[in-house]
Backbone as a chain_set.jsonl record, in Angstrom:
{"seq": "XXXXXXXXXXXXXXXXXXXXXXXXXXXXXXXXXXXXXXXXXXXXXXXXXXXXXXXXXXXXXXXXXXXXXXXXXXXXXXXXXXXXXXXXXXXXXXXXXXXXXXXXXXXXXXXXXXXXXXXXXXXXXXXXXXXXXXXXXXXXXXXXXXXXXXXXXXXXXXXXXXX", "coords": {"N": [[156.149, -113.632, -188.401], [156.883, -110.545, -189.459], [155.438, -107.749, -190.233], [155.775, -105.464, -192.81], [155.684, -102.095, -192.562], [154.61, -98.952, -194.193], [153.113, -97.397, -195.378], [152.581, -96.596, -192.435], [152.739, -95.543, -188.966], [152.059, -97.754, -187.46], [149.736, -99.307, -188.598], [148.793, -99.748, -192.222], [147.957, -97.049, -194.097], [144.741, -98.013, -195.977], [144.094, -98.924, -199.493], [141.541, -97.519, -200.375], [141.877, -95.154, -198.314], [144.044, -93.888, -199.318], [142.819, -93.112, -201.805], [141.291, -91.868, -201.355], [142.921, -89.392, -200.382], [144.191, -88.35, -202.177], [141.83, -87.518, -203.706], [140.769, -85.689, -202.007], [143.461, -83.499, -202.204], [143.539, -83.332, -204.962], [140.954, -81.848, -204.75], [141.341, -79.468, -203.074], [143.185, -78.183, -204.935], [142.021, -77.322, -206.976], [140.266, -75.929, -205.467], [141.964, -73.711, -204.921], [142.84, -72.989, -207.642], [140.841, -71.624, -208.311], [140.268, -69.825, -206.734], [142.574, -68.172, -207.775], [141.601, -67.895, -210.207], [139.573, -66.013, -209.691], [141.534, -63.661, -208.503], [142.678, -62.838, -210.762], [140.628, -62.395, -212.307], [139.933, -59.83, -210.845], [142.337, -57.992, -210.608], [142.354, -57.573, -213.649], [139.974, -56.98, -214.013], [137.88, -58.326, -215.143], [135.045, -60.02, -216.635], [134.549, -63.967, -215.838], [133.92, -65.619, -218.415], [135.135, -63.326, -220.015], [137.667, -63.652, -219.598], [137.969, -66.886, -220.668], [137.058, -66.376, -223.231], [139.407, -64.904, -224.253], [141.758, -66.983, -223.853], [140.84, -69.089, -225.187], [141.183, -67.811, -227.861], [143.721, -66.859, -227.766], [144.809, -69.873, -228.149], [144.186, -69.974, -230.749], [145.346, -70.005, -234.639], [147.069, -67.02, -235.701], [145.768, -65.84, -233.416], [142.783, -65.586, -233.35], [139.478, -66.198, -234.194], [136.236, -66.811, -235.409], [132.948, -65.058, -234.658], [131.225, -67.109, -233.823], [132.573, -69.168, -233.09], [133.563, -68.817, -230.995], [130.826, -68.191, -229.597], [130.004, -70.903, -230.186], [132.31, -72.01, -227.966], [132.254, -70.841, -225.732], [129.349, -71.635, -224.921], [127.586, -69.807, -224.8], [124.507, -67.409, -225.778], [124.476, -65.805, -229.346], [124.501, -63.098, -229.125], [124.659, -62.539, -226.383], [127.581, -62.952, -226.949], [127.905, -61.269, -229.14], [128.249, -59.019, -227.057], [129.611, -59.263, -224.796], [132.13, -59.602, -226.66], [131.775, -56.668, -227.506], [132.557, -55.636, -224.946], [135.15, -56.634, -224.456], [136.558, -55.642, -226.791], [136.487, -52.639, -226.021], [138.286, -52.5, -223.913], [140.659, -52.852, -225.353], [141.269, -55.091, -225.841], [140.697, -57.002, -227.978], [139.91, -56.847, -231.458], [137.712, -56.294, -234.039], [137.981, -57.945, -237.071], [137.734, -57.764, -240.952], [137.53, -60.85, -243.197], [138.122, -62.873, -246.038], [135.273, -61.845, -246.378], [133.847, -62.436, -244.112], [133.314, -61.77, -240.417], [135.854, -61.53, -237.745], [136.967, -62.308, -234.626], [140.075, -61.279, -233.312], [142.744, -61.515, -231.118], [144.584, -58.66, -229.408], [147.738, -57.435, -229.217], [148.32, -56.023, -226.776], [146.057, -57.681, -225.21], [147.516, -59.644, -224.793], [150.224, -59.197, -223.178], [148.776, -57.737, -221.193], [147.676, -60.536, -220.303], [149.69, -62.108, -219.927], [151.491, -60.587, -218.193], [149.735, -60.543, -215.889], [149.573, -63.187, -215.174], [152.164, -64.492, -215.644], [153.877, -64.713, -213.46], [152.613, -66.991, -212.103], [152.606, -69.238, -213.777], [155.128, -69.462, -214.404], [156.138, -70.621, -211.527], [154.386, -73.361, -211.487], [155.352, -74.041, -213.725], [157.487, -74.648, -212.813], [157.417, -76.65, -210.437], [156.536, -78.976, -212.128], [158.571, -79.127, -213.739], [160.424, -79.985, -211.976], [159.536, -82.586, -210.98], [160.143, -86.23, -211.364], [160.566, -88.167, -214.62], [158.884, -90.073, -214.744], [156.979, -90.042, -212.481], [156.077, -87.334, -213.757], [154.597, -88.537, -215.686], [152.895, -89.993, -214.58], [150.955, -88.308, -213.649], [150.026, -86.645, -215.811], [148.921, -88.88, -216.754], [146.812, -89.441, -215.171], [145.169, -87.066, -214.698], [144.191, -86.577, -217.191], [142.632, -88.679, -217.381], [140.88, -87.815, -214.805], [139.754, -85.836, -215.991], [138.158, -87.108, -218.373], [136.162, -88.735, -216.887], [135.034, -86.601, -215.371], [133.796, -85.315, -217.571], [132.532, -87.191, -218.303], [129.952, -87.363, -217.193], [126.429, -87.339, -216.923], [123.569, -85.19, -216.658], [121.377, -85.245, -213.669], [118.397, -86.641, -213.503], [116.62, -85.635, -211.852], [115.757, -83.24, -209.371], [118.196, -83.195, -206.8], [118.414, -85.492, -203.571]], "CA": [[156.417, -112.884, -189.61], [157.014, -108.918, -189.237], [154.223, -106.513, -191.083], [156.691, -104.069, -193.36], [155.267, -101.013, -192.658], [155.215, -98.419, -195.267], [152.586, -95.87, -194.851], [151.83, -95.553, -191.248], [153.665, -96.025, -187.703], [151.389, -99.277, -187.015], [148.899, -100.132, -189.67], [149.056, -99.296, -192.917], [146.758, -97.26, -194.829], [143.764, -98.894, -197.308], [143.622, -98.338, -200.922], [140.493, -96.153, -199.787], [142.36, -94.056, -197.692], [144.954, -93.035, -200.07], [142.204, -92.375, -203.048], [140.449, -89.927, -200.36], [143.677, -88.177, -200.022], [144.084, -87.984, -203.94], [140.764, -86.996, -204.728], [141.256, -84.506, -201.274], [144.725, -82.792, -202.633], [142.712, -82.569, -206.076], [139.847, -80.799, -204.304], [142.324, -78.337, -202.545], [144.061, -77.622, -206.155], [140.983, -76.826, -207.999], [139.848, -74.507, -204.531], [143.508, -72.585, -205.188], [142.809, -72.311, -208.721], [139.295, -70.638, -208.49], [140.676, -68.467, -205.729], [143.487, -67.461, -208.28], [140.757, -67.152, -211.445], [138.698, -64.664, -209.044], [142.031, -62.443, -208.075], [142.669, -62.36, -212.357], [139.691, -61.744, -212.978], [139.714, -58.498, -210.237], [143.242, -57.639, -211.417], [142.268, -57.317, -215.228], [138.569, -56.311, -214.194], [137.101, -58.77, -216.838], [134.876, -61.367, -215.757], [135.013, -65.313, -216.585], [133.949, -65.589, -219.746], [136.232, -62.593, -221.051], [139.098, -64.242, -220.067], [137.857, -67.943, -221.452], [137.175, -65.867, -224.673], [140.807, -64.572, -224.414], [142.682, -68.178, -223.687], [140.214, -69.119, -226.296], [141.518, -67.074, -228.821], [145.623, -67.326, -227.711], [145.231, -71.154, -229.12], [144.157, -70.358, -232.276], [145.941, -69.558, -235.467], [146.607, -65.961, -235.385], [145.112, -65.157, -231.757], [141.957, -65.299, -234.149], [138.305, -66.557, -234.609], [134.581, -66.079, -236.03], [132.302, -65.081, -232.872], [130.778, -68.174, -233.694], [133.604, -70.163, -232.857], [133.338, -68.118, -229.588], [129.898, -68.576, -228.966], [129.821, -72.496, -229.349], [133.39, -72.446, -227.012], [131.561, -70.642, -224.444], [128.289, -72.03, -224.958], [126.449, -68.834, -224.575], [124.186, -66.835, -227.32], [125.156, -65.09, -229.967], [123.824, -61.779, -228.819], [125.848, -62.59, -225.59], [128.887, -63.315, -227.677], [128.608, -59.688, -229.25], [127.816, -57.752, -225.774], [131.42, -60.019, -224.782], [133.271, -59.094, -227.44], [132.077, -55.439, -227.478], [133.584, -55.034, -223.576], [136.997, -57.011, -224.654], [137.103, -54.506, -227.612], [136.458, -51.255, -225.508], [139.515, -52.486, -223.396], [141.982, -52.967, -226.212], [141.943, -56.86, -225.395], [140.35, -57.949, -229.092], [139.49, -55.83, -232.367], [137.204, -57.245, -235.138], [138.409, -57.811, -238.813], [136.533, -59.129, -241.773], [138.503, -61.615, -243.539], [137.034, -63.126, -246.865], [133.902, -61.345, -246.131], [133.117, -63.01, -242.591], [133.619, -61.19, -239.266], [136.942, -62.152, -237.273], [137.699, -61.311, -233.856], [141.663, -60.98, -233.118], [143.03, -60.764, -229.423], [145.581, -57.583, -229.809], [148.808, -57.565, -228.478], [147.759, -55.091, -225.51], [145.917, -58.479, -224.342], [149.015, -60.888, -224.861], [150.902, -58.527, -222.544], [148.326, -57.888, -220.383], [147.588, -61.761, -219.669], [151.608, -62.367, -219.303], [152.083, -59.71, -216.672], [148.867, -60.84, -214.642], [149.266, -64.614, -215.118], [153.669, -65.022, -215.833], [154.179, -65.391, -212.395], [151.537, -68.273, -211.811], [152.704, -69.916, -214.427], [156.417, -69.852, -213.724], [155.93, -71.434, -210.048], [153.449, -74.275, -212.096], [155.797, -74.686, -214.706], [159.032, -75.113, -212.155], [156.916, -77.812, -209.98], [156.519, -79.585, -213.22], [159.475, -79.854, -214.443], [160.805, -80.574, -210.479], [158.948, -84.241, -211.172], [160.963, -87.257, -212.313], [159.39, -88.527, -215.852], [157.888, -91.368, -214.648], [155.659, -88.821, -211.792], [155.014, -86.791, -214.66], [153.336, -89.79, -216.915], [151.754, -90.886, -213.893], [150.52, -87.027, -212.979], [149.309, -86.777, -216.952], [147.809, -90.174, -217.441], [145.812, -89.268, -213.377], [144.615, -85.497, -214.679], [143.321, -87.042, -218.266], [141.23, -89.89, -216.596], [139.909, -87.428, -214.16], [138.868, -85.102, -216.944], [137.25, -87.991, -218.633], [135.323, -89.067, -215.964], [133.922, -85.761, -215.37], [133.241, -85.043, -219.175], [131.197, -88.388, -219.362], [128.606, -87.267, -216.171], [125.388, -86.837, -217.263], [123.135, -84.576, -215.78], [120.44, -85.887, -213.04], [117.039, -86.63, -214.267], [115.42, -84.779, -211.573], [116.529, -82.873, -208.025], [119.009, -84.443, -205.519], [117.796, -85.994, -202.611]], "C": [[156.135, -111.407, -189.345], [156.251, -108.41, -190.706], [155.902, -105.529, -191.287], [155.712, -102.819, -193.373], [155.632, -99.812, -193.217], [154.357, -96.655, -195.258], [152.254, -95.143, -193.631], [152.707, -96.42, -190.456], [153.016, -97.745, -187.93], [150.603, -99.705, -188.556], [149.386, -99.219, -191.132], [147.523, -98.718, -193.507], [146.182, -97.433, -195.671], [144.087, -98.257, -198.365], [142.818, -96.991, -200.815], [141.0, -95.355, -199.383], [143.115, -93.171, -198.402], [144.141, -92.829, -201.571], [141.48, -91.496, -202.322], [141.559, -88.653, -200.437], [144.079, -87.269, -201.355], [143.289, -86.893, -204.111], [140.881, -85.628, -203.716], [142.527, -83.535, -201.781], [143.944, -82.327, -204.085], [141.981, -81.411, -205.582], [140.445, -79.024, -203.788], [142.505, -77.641, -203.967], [143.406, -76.931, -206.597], [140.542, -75.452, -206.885], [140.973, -73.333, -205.325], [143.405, -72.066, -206.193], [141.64, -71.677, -208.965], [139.7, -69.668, -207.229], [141.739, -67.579, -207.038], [142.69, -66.76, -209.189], [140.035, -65.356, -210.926], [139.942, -63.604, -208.791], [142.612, -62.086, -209.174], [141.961, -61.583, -212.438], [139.608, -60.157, -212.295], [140.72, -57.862, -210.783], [142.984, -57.03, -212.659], [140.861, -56.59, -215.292], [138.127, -56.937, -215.419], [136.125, -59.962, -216.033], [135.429, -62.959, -216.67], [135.28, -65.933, -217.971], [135.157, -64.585, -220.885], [137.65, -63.229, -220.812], [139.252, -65.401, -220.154], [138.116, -67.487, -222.831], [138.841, -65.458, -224.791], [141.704, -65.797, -224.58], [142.514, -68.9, -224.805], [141.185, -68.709, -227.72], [143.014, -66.925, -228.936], [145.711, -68.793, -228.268], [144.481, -71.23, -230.28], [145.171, -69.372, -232.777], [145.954, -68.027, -235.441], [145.779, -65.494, -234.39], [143.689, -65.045, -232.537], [140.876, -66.299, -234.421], [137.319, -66.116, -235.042], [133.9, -65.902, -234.266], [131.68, -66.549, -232.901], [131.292, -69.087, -233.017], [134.081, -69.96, -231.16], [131.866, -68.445, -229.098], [129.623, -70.096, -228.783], [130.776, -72.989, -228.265], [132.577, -72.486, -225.85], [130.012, -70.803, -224.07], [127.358, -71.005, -224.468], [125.977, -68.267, -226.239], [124.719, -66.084, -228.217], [124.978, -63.715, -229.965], [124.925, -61.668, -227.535], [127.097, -62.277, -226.054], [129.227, -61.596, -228.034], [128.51, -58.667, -227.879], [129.053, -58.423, -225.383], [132.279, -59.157, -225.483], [133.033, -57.252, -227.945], [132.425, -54.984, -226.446], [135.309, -55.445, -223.906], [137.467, -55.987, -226.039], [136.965, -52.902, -226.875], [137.981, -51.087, -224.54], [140.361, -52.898, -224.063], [142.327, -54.363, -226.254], [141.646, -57.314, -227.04], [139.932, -56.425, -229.614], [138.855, -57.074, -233.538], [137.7, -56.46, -236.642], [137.074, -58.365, -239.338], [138.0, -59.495, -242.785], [137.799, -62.374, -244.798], [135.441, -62.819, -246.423], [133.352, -61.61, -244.637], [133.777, -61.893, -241.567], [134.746, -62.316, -238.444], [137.485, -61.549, -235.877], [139.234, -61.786, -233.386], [141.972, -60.403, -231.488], [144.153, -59.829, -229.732], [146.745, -58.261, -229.075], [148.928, -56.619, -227.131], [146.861, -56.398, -224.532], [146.71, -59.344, -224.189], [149.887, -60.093, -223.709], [150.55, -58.588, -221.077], [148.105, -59.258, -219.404], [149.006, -62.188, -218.98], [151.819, -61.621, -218.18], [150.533, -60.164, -215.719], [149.483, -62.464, -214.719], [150.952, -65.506, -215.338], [153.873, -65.408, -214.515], [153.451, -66.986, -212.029], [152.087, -69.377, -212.785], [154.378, -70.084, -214.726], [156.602, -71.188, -212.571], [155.336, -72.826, -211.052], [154.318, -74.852, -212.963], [157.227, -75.595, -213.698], [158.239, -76.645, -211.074], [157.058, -78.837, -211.07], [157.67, -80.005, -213.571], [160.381, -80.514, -212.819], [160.279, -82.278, -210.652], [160.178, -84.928, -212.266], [159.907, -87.621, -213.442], [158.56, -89.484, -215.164], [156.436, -90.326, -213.176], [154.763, -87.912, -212.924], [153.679, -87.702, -215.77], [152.452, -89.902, -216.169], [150.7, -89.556, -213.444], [149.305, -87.021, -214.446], [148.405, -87.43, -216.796], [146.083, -89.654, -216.095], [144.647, -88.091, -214.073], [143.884, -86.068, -216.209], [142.701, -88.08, -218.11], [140.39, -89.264, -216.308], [138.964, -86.799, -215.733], [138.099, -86.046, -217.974], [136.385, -88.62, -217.938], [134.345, -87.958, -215.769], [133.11, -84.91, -216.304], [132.16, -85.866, -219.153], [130.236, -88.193, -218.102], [127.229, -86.531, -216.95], [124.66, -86.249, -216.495], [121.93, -85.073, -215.194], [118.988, -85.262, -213.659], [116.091, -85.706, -213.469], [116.534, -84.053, -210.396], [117.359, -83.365, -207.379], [118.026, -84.007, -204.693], [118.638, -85.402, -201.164]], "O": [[154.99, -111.144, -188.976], [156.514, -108.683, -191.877], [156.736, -105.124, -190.477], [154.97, -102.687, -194.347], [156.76, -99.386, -192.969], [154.72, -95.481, -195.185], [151.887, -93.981, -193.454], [153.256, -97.472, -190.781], [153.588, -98.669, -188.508], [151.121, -100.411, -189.422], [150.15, -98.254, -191.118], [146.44, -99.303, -193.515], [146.8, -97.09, -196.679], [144.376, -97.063, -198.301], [143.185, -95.839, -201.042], [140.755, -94.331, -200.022], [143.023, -91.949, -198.283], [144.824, -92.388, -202.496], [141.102, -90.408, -202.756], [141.322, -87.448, -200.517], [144.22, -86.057, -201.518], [143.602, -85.759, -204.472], [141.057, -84.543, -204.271], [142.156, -82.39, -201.526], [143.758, -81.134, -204.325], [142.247, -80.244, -205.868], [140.057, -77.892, -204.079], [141.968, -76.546, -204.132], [143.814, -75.786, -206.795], [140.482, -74.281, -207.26], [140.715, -72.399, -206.084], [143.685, -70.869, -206.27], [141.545, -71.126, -210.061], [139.043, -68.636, -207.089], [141.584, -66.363, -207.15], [142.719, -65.533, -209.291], [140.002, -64.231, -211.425], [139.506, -62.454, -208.841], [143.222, -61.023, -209.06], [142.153, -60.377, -212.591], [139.261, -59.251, -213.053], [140.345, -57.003, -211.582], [143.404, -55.88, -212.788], [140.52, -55.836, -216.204], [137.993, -56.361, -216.498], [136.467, -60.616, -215.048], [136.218, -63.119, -217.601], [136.26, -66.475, -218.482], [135.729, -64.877, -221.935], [138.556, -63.297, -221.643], [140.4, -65.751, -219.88], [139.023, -67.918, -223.544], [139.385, -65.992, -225.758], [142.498, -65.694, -225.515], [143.45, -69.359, -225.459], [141.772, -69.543, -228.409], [143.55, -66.869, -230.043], [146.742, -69.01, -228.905], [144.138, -72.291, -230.801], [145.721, -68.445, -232.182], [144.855, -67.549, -235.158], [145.001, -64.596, -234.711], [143.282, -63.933, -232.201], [141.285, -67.352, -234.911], [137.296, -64.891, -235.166], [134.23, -66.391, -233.185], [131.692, -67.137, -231.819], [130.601, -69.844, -232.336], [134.711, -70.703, -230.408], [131.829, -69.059, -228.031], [129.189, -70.601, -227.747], [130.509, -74.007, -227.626], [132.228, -73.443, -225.159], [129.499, -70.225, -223.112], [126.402, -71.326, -223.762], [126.525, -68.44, -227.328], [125.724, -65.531, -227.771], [125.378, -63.127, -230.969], [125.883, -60.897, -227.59], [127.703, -61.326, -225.56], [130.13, -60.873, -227.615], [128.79, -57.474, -228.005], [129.903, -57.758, -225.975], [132.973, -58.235, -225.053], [133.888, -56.641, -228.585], [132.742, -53.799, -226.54], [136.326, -54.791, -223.676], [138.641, -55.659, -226.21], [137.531, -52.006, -227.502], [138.636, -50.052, -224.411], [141.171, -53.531, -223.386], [143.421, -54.799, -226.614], [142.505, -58.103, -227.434], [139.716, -55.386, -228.991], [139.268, -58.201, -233.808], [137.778, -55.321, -237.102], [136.076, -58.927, -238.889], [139.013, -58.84, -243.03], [136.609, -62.539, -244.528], [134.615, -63.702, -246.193], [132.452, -60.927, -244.149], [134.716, -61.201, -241.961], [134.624, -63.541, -238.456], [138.238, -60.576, -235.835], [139.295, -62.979, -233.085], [141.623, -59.381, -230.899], [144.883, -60.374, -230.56], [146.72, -59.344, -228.49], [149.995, -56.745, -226.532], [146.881, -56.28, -223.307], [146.542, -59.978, -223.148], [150.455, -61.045, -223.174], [151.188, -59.034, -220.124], [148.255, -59.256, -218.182], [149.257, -62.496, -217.815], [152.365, -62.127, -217.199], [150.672, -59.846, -214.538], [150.021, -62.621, -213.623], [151.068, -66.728, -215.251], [154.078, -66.614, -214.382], [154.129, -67.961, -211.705], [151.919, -70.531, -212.391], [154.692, -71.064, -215.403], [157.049, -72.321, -212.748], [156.351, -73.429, -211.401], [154.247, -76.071, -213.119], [157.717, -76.712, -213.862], [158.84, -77.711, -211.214], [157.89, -79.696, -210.781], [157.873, -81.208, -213.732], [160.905, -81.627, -212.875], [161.097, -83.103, -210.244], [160.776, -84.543, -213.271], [158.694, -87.454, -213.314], [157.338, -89.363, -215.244], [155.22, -90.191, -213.308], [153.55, -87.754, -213.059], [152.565, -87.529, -216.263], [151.284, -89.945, -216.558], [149.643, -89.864, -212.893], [148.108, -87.282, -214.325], [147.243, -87.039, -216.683], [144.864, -89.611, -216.265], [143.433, -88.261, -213.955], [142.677, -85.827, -216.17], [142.049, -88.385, -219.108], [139.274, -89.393, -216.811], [137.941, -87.21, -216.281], [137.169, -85.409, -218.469], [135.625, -89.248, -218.676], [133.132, -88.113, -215.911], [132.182, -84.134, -216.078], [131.084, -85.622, -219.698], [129.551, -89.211, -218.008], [127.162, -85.394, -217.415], [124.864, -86.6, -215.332], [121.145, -85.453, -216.063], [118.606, -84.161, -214.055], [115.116, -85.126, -213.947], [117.756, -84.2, -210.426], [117.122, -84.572, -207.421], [117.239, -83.062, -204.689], [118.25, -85.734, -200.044]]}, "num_chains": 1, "name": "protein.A"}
């Protein structure tokens, strides 16, 4: 009886082997995309947080939140939050309203511009891969990338040092 060989000249390889290469091609992706965040962030001269607070603030209603709604995103203080949002207002990226009486900060349209011309290209290339996939790659790409991110949502943090 003849072995159909499918992944390799002679043997084929394990289950194991091809979730190393997975979780390896992941590992790569995520490198690429923290190489890209760092040549944004030099580009725009903002650091991490200002342009979480910015992406932040493009998916809400009106480009618009309370700092609050900023400080629990980015899980820093609220003293933080205003020393933040008084550098993204000195560069034209956000301006604060008050809105029934509360404080509101608003990303301008000077940062909608700005993000598009640093980040349109990147997200061209990303989008054309994407749609390059037959549906059934894309379900299976989806369903893969919302597992992982559930898996590494539900890690709790170690009780003491690693070993």
């Amino acid at each position: 009886m003849a072995k159909v060989l499918v992944d390799g000249y002679w043997y084929e390889r394990s289950e194991g082997e091809r979730a190393r290469e997975v979780l390896e091609a992941l590992r790569v992706y995520r490198a690429a995309e923290r190489a890209m965040r760092r040549r944004t962030q030099d580009e725009m001269s903002m650091g991490e947080n200002e342009l979480l607070a910015l992406r932040f603030l493009f998916r809400q209603p009106q480009h618009s939140a309370r700092p609050a709604a900023l400080t629990a995103y980015l899980g820093i203080s609220a003293a933080a939050t205003s020393v933040l949002v008084d550098r993204l207002e000195r560069s034209g990226h956000v301006h604060r309203d008050t809105e029934a009486g509360a404080s509101v900060v608003r990303a301008t349209e000077h940062a909608d511009d700005d993000v598009r011309h640093t980040l349109g290209r990147m997200h061209e290339l990303m989008y054309a891969v994407a749609t390059g996939m037959d549906a059934q790659a894309q379900a299976n790409v989806t369903e893969f990338l919302r597992a992982m991110a559930d898996a590494v949502d539900g890690v709790e943090p170690a009780d003491g040092p690693a070993h």
